[in-house]
N, C-alpha and C positions, 0 to 999 in steps of 0.2 A: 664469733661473728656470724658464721652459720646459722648458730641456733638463734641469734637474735631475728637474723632476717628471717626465716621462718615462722617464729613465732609475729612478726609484725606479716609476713605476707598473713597469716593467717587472720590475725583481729582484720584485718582489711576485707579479708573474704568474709571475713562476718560480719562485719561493718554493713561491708556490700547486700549480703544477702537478705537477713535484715530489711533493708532498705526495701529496697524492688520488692519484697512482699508487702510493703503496704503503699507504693508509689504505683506511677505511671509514667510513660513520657509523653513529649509532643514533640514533634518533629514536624519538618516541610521543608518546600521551596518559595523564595521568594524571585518575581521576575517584573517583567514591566508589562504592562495592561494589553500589550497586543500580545502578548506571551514568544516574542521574538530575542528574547534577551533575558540571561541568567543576571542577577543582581547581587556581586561579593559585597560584603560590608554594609547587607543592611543590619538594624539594630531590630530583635524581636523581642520584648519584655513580655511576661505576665506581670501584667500590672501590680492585683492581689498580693501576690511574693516577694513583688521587687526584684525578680531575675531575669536575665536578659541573655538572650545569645548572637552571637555576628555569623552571617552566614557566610559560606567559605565559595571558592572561585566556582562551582558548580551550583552556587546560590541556595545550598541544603543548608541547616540548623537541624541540633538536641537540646531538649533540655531535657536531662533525666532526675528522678526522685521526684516527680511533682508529686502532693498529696491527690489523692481522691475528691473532686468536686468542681463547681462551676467557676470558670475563670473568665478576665476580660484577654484579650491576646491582641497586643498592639505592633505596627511594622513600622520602620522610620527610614527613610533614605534623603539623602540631600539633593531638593529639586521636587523631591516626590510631597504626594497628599499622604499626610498619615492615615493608614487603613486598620481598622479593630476588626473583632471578628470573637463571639463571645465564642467559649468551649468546654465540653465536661470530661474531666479526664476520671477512665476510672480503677481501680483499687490496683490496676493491673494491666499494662499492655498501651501501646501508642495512637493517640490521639494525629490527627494528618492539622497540619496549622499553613494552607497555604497562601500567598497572597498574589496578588496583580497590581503593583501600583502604577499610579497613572502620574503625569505631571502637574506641582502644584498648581501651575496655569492653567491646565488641559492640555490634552492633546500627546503625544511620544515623546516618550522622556528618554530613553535610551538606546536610540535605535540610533542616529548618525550625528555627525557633527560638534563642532565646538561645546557646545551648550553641554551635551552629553557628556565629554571627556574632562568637562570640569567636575559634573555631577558626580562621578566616576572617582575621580581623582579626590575628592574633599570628603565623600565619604568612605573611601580606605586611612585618608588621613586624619576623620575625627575617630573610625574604630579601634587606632592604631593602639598598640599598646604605650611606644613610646614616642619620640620627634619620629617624625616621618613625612616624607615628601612626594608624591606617588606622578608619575605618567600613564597614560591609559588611552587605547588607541576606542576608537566608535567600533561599532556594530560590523561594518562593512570591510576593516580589517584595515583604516589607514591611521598613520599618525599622523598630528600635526605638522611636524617638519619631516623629511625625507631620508633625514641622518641619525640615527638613536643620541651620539654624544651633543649633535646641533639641538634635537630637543632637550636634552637638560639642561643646559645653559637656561631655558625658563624658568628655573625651578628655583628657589630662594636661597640662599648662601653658594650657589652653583656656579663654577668659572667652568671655561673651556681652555684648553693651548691647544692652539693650530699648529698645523703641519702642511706647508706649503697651500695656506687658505683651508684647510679644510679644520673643522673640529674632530680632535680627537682622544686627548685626555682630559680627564674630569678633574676639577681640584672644587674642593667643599669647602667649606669655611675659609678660604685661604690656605688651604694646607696642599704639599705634595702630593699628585697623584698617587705615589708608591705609597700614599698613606691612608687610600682605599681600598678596599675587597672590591672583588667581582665575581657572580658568580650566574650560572642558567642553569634555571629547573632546582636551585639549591647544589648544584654540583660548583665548586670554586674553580675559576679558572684560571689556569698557570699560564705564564706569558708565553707569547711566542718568542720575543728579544733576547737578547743574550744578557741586556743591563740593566735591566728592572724587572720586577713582580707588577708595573703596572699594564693593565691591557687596553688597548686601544680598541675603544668602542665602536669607530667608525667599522670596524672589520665584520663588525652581523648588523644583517640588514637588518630595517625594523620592520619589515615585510615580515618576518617570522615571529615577532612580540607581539604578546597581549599588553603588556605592562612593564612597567621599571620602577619598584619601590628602592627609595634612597633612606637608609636607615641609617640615624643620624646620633642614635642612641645604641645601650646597649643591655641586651638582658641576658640571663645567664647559660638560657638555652642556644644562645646563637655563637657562633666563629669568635673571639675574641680577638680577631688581626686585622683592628682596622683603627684608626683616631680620627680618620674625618668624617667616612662614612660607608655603610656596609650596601654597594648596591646591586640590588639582587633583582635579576631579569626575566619572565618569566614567557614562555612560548605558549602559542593556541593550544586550549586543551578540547576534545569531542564534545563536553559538558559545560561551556563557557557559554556555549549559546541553546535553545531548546529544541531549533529548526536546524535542520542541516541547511548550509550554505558554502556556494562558491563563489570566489571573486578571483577577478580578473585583471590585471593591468599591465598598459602599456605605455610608456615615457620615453620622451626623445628631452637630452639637456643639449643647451648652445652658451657655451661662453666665449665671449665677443675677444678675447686673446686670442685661443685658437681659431675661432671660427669655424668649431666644425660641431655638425649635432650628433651626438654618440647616442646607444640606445639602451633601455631599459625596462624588463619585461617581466612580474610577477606573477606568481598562482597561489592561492592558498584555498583551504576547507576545512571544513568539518563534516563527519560524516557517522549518525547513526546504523548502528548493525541493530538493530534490534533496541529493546528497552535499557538493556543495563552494559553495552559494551558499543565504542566509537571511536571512532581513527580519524586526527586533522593533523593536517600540514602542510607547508609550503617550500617555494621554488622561487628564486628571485637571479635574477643577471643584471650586473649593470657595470658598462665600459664608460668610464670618462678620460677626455682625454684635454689637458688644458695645460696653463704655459705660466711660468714667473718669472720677473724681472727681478734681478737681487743684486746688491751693492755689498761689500763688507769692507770694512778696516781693520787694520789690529796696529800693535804695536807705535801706540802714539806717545809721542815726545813734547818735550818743550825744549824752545831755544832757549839761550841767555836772558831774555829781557821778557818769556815768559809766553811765548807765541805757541801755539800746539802745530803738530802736523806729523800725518801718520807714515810708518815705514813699508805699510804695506797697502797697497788697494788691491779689492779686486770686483770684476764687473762682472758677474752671472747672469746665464738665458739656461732658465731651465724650460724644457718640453718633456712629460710627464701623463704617461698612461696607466693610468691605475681599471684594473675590473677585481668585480667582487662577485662570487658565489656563495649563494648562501641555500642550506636546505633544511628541514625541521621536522620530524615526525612524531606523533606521539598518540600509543595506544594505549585507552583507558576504559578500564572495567567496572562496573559495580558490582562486588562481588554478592553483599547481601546490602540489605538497610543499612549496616553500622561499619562496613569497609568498602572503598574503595580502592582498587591496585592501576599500575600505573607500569609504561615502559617509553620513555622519551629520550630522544636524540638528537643532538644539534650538530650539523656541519657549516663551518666558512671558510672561505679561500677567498685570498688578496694577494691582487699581482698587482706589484707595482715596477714597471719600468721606466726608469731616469735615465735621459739626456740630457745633461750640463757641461756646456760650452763655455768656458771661463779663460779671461785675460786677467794677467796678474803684473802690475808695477812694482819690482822690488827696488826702494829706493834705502837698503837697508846701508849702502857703503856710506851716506850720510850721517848715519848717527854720532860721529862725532864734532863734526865739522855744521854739522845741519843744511836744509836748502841751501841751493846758489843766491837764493833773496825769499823773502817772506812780508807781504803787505798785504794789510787788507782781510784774511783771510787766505789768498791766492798764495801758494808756494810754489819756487820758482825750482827745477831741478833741470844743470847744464852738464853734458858729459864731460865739459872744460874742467870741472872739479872734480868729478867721481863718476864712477860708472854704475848705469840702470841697467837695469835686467827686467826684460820683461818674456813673460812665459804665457802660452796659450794652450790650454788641455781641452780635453774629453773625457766626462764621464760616463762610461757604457753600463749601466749596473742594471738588473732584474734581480728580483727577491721574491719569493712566494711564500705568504704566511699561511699555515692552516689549522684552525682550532677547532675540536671536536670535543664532544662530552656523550655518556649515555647515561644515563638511569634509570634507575627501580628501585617500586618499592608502593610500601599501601598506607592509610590511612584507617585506622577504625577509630571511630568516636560513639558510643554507648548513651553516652551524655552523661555515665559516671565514670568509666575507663574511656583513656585513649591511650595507646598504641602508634607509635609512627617510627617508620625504619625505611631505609636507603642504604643500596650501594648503588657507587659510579665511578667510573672511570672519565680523566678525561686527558686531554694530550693535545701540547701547541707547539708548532716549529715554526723557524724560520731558515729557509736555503735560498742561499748562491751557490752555484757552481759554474759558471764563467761573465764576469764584472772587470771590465777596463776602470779600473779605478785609481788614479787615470792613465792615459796616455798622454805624454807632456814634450810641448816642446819650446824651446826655449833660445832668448837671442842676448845677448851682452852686447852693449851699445857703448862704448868704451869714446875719448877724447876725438879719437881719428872720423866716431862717425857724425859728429857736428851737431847728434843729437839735444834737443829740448824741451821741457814736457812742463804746464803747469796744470797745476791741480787747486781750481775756488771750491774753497771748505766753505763758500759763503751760503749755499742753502741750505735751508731748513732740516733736509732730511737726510741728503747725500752729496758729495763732492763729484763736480764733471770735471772733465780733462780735456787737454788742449795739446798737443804737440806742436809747438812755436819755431822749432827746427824740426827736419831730417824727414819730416813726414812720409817722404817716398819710401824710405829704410824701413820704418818703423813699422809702414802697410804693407808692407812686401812678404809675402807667405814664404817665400824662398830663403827669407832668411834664418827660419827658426829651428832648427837643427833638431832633430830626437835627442830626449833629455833622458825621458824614465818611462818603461809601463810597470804601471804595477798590475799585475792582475788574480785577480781572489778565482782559483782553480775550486774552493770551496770555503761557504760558510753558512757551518751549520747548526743551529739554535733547536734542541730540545727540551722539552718542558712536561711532566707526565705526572698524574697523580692517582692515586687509586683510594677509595673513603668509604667509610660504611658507618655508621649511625645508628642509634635508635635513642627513643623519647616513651617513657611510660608513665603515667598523670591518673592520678584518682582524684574524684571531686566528693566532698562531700555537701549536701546540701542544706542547709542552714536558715533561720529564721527571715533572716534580713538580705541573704546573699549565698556564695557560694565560694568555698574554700577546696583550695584544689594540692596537693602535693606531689612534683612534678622531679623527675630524673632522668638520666640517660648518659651516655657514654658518646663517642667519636675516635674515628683512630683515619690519619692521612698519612700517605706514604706516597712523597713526593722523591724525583730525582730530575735535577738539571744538568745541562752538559752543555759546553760549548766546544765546539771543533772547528779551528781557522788555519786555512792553507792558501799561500799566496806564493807568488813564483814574482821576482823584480827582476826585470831589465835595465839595464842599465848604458845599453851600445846597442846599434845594429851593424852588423855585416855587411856595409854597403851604402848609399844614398839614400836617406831620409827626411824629407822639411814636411812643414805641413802643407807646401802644397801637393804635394800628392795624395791628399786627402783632404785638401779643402774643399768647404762646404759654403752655407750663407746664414747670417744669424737670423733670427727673428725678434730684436732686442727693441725695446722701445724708449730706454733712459736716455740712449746715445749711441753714437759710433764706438763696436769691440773694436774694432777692425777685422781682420782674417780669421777666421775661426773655423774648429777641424769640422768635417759633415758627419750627420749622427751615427753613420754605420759603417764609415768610408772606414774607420783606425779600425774595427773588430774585423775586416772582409780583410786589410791588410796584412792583418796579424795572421789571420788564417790561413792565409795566403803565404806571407815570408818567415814563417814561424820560427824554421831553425835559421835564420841569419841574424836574432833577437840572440843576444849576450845575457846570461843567465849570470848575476850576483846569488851566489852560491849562500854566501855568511848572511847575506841580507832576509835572505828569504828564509833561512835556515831559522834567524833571529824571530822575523814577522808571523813564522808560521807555528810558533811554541809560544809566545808568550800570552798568548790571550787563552788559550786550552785551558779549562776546568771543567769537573764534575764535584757537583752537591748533590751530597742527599740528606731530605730534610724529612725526619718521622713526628710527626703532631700527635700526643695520646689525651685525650680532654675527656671528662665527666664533669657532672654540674648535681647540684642540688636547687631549689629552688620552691618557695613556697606561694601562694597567688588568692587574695581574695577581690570576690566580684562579686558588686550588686549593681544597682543600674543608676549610680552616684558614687562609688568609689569603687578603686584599682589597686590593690597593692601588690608589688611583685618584688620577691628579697629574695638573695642567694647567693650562690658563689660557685666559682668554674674553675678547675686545675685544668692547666695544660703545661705537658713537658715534651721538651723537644730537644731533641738530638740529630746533630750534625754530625756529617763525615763529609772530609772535603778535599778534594787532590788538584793538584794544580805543578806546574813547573816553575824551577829558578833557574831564570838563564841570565849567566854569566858573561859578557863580553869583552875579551881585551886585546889590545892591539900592540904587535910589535913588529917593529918595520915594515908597516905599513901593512901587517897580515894580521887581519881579526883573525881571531880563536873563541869560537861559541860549544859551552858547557852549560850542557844541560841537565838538570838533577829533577828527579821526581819529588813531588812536597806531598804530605799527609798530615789533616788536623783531625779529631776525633773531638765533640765535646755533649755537653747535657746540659738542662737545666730545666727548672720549673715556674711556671708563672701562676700564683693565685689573683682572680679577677670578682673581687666581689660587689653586687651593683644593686640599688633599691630602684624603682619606678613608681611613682605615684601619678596614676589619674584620675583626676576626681569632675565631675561633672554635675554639679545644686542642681543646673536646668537642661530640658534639655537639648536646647543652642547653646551651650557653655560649656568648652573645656579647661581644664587647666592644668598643667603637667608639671612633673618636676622629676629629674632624673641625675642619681650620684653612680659613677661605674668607673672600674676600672677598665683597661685595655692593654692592648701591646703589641708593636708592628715588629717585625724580624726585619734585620736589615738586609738589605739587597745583595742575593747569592753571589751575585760578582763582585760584591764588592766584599763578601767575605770568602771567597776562593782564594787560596795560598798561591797568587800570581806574584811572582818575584821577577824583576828583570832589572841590571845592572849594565849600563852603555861604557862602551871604553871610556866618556867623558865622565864616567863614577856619577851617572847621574838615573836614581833609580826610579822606580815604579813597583809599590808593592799594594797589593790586598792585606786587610786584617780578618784573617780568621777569629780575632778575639775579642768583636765589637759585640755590644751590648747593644741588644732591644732596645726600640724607642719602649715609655712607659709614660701612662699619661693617667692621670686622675681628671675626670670629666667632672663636668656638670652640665644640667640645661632646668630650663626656668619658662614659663609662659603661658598663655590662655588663647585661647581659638572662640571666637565668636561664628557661630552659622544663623545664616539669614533663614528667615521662613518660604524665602523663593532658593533659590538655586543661586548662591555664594556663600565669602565667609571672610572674616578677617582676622589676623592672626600678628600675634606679638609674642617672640622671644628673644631668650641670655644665652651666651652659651662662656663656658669659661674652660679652658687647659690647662694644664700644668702638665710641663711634658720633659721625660728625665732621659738623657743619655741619646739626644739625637743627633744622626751622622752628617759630617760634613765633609769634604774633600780639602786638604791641606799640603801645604808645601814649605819642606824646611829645609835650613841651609846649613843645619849641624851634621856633620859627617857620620859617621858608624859603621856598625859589622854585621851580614848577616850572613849565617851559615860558614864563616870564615873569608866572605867578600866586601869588599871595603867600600864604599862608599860616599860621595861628600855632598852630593843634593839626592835630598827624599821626597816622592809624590807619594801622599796613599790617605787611609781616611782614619778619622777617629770620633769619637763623642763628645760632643758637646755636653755644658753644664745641664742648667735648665731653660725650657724655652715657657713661655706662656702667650696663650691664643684666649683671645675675648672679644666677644660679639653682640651684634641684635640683629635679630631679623626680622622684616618688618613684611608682609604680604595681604593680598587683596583681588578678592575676585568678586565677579560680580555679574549675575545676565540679570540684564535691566526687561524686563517679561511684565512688569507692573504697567511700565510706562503707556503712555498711548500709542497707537500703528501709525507711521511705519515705525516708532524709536522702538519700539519692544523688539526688536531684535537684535539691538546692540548688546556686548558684553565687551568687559575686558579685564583683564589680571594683570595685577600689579606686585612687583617686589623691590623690597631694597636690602642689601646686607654691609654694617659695618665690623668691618674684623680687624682688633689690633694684634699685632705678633711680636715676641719680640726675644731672641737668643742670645746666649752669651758663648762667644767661641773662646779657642783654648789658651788666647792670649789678652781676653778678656775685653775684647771689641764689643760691640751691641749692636745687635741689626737683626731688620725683619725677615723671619722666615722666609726662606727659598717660595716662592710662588703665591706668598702674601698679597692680595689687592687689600685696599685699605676699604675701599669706595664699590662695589659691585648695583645695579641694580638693572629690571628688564619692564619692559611695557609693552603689553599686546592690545592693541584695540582689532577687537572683532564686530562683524557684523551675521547674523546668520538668520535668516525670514526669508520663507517661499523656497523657490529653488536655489535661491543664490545666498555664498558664505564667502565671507573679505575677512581678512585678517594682515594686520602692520603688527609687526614686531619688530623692536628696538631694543637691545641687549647692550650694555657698557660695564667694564673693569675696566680700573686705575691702574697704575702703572705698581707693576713690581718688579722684585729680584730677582734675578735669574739662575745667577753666579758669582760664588764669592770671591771678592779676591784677595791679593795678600793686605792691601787695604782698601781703604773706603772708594779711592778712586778708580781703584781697578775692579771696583764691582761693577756683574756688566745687569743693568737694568733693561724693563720693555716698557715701551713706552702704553700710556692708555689707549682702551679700542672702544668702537662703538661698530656698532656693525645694525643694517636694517636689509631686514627682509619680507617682504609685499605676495599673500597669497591667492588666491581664490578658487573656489568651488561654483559648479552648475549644475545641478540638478536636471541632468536633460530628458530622462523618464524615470520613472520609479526604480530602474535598475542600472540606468548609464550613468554616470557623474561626470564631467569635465573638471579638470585643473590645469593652475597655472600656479608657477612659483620661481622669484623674480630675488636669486640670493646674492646679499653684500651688493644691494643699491646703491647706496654709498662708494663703491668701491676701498673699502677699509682698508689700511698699510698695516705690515708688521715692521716696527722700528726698536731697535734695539741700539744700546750704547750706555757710554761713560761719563760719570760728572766728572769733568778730566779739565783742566785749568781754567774751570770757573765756567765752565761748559757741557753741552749735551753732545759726545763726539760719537761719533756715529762706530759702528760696529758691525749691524746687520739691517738693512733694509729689505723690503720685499712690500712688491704689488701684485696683485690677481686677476681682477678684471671681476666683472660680475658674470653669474651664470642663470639663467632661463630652462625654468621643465614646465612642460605639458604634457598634456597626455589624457587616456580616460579610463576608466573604472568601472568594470562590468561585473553587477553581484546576480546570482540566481539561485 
């Protein structure tokens, strides 16, 4: 094998050498006509040859091997005037090919605004090699919306799931989050969470983003761990722009729940040191603090004759302070013409602290007897039949996530060798170390106390409550006695990975086009760890209700009644610490069974071969990755006799390997050229989620367990996508695709009621996960943008983007049920009407997903569904000098609901409700 590679490295150097003695190159920068703006992904052909090059984020292009003689040399950008420029290259040495373009209409095409970030975004996605979806913020350093995950929800096949009103995970085609990549700067980022690989994008400002390409495809050089899609984020670079520039901002938001205006403060730059070396980055703060109103159910029944009604309610006021820190640096060199090197670093930090004050009606002694009466909807429940319990807690929890990356590494492109290599490290936590989660107290309302309670299931969204007897009782803080704290003394989520790379590509040049033979290697050396320590109370030493710590709600559905104050149970506790009754087994049980560490080593090489002329794209290859697990986890045992638990605890160890081959074709071809058309066959494959393959075993005295599988099988998915892209001669484009799944051995969560043995402990209900058959995802997605520039003044400054996506899903579980993937919308689509002329820019966005799956259950009825959203949000820009801007943005006008629930006897029975309220930012924009 030696001698082989040697002897091919060598025909190659002669190949090479050869070449450039009778070649030349040409090279350049392409920008926009005021020379204020580097331009990635314009298209540069020499006509003559039919070769063409895209320039890269610092807006440079090669072409090497051109013959000796006079060429035409043409530049293409979407929006822009195509500009030529004749040239004579000679026998030897590089030709300068630069350009300026101006906008199809006149006047700056990519210095600020709407207009621009479409320009932006359509032509990274007609250069792309495969499906791709791109974001791209203006000149001045802002994005369209305020949130990185809030902006891709525009983007076509794109969902969001909220988190308490805000966006935060991505899902692409309908697929689960964890069944995307994330990554910045090219480094993948590991989650902060302890139960998923997916990363919550709300956590980096988009204050520090240039871009966000959504790769939807898949070629052989890239991460093969992804099925929806690979989206990769990329920070300010010193060369993105030609001027050095600062920008400035300052935002105050008000959302009309809390009422109160929180603040929000950027910085970013770029900054030349001279011709070949520059340093940009930014600083971004911002504290929100805002409030939900939340309802849930669980445990719904039917009477005899067929009535529903649930065993438990409960009514939540959350109040909820999140701030985010974000910082971004990145120093970039040109080392000569043909390298450029590189050291970039990304910091964020998310604090988020929860207040939830929750009442709970347990009307569980009903379940066999059911309500005292049922009419209507309205269930009647009298302590004359069974006793209610009702419970009122506090949630005190604070959590700090922080995600970091750094990298390095360089570029050389020759225009017949390229060279590219990276390492980086990157690392995500998530810690508690002191969380009332909760503190609960609790009252039994038994025959003697005359109590009454009904509860009309008749609204649409959620059930109110009425107490018809006893009301003085049941309002009375005094009566509800200390029940439980639980409190998390620590929990702590690491995530770290370390990667290093390289990529080496020879082109050879050719009559018609150019033929490129491309390889490279990868190796990731990840390790996760989770560590959970909680201490349960169970008594106190003394007098405790809640009113010595009541507080007042801020609830808007209805009366909780008494409920604890948000800091009154933590000042308590701190306070009467040791008179809190320590449950020894309990805690003993809570604080081992969730503990694991994974470690997960990725080793990948690719082969890959590429022809390009300026009407087709071929790309074929294939990519090994083998990966190996090592994984520890605990098996706690618990059993009870005479009324004395006994917890054994045994350390667990899995060791395993395996290899995945990923082999993928891309085809794009382009007859004109506004016309593309793609077609893309590739393999993939997602690992299943660390926790959920951690060797976590746990056995309750009631034999009712909870385990991890260490021996689940990778999702595997054979892809396809299908489609053409039309670009207008002004500044838009229309676009039609397919896309098709077949997807092997995906994980689900399941619950059996056959008994067994593990490690020699017995067992008779099992919770844990296993794989699915085959699932299959099929789609189109249909898109449309457009700045209307032709029209006549004032319409010439309208624009708007349009998408829709249908996605069918469809799995087989293990007892051969059929249903749509977990986080499937059937129905997704988004509408922006913009307006942008003179100083002033308005834009309305409307965003809608269908209702999907959440969660599965043991059947169809106990699946818990969410219902459809539609969400609108109202922007605008002021151009108040050449260097100030005003905004204003006006989110979830509508005031959108999250509702979630059961098809549960011939009904939509609620489960989880929640409202937000809308939120307002303003503020202004100082660039210099």
């Amino acid at each position: 094998m030696k001698r082989s590679l040697r002897l091919l490295a060598g025909l190659l150097a002669s190949a090479s050498c050869s070449t450039i003695a009778h070649a030349g190159e040409v090279a350049g920068h392409v920008s926009d006509d005021t020379g204020a703006r580097t331009l990635q992904s314009a298209t540069v052909r020499i006509v003559e040859l039919n070769r063409q090059a895209e320039t890269d984020r610092a807006g440079s292009y090669v072409i090497g091997d051109v013959p000796a003689g006079t060429y035409t040399l043409e530049a293409r950008y979407v929006g822009a005037q195509t500009a030529t420029k004749s040239i004579t290259v000679p026998a030897t040495g590089r030709v300068d090919g630069d350009f300026g373009l101006a906008a199809s209409g006149g006047g700056e095409i990519l210095v600020v605004g709407q207009s621009a970030n479409i320009a932006s975004a359509l032509s990274r996605q007609k250069a792309a090699d495969g499906v791709e979806s791109v974001l791209t913020r203006d000149a001045v350093g802002q994005f369209p919306d305020q949130n990185i995950a809030e902006s891709l929800r525009r983007l076509p096949g794109v969902n969001i799931l909220n988190d308490q009103g805000e966006g935060r995970y991505v899902s692409v085609r309908g697929l689960d989050p964890s069944l995307n990549s994330s990554s910045v700067n090219g480094v993948r980022l590991p989650s902060p969470e302890s139960d998923t690989r997916s990363v919550a994008l709300d956590v980096i400002s988009s204050d520090t983003i240039e871009s966000i390409e959504v790769k939807k495809s898949f070629t052989p050089d890239m991460d093969g761990d992804f099925i929806g899609a690979s989206i990769e984020i990329n920070t300010t670079s010193a060369f993105d722009s030609k001027k050095n520039r600062y920008s400035m901002a300052v935002e105050g938001s008000w959302n009309d729940y809390s009422g109160k205006v929180m603040p929000k403060g950027a910085f970013d730059f770029t900054q030349k040191l001279g011709d070949n070396f520059g340093v940009a980055g930014s600083f971004s703060y911002y504290k929100r603090k805002f409030e939900t109103d939340n309802v849930e159910a669980s445990d719904w029944t039917k009477t005899e004759d067929g009535q529903a009604w649930a065993q438990t309610l409960e009514y939540r006021d959350y109040d909820v302070e999140r701030t985010r820190i974000n910082a971004a640096l990145s120093f970039d060199w040109r080392v000569s013409d043909t390298t450029k090197a590189y050291v970039r670093g990304n910091w964020a930090q998310f604090d988020d602290h929860e207040y939830r004050r929750r009442t709970t009606f347990d009307f569980s002694d009903f379940e066999d007897d059911g309500p005292s009466s049922i009419s209507n909807g309205t269930a009647s429940f009298d302590t004359a039949d069974n006793d209610i319990t009702i419970e009122r807690d506090l949630k005190d929890r604070f959590e700090r996530q922080r995600i970091r990356s750094v990298s390095l590494g360089s570029d050389t492109d020759t225009g017949t060798w390229k060279f590219r290599w990276q390492g980086s490290y990157a690392k995500s936590t998530e810690k508690e170390t002191f969380s009332l989660d909760p503190m609960r107290f609790s009252a039994d309302f038994d025959d003697s106390s005359g109590v009454a309670i009904d509860v009309d299931n008749s609204n649409k969204y959620y059930p109110t409550y009425s107490v018809t007897s006893g009301a003085s009782s049941v309002n009375d803080a005094s009566n509800y006695g200390f029940d439980r704290l639980e409190l998390t003394t620590l929990s702590d989520s690491q995530d770290e990975e370390w990667a290093a790379k390289a990529d080496l590509a020879r082109t050879f040049a050719g009559s018609n086009g150019d033929f490129t033979v491309q390889g490279g290697f990868k190796a990731r050396w990840r390790k996760k760890s989770y560590d959970y320590e909680m201490s349960r109370y169970d008594d106190y030493d003394g007098d405790l209700t809640l009113a010595d710590v009541l507080g007042s709600q801020t609830y808007r559905l209805t009366d909780m009644g008494p409920v604890a104050n948000k800091s009154g149970s933590a000042d308590f506790y701190n306070a009467n610490s040791s008179g809190f009754e320590l449950n020894e087994a309990e805690s003993l049980i809570d604080s081992n069974t969730s503990d694991y560490t994974v470690r997960e080593d990725i080793t990948a090489g690719y082969l890959l071969g590429r022809w390009d002329s300026s009407t087709l794209r071929v790309i074929a290859g294939v990519r090994g990755e083998r990966t190996y697990n090592k994984m520890t986890g605990n098996l706690v045992a618990v059993t009870e006799k005479k009324k004395v638990k006994t917890v054994d605890i045994t350390g667990v160890t899995y060791e395993r390997d395996y290899t995945n081959w990923l082999p993928s074709l891309t085809v794009r071809w382009s007859p004109q050229q506004n016309l593309v058309a793609r077609f893309a066959g590739y393999k993939t494959v997602v690992r299943p989620k660390l926790s959920e393959l951690a060797p976590r075993f746990t056995v309750n005295e009631d034999g009712e367990a909870e385990f991890g599988n260490p021996e689940l099988k990778p999702y595997q998915s054979w892809n396809f996508d299908a489609g053409f892209e039309y670009y207008f001669s002004g500044n838009g484009a229309i676009s039609v695709g397919g896309f098709y799944k077949s997807i092997k051995d995906y994980t689900y969560a399941y619950t059996s009621d056959e008994g067994g043995t593990y490690n020699g402990v017995n067992y008779d209900e099992l919770t844990s996960y296993a794989n699915g058959d085959n699932a299959t995802v099929a789609g189109v997605e249909v898109s449309y943008s457009q700045v209307f520039s032709m029209l006549p003044s004032p319409l010439d400054g309208l624009l708007t983007q349009l998408n829709y996506t249908y996605t069918y899903s469809r799995g087989t579980l293990e007892d051969g049920r059929r249903i749509s993937l977990p986080n499937s919308s059937k129905n997704t689509f988004n509408v922006v009407l913009g307006y942008e002329k003179g100083p002033i820019s308005l834009r309305a966005a409307g965003t809608f997903r269908d209702k999907y799956l959440d969660e599965v259950g043991s059947s169809a009825e106990e699946d818990r569904m969410v219902n459809q959203h539609f969400q609108l949000d109202l922007s605008a820009k002021y151009k108040l000098t050449q260097n100030i801007r005003l905004f204003a943005d006006w989110v979830n006008v509508n005031n959108a609901k999250y509702y979630a629930y059961q098809d549960y006897a011939g009904a939509k029975r609620l489960l989880q409700y929640e409202e937000y309220g809308s939120t307002v930012k303003f503020g202004a924009r100082v660039t210099f």
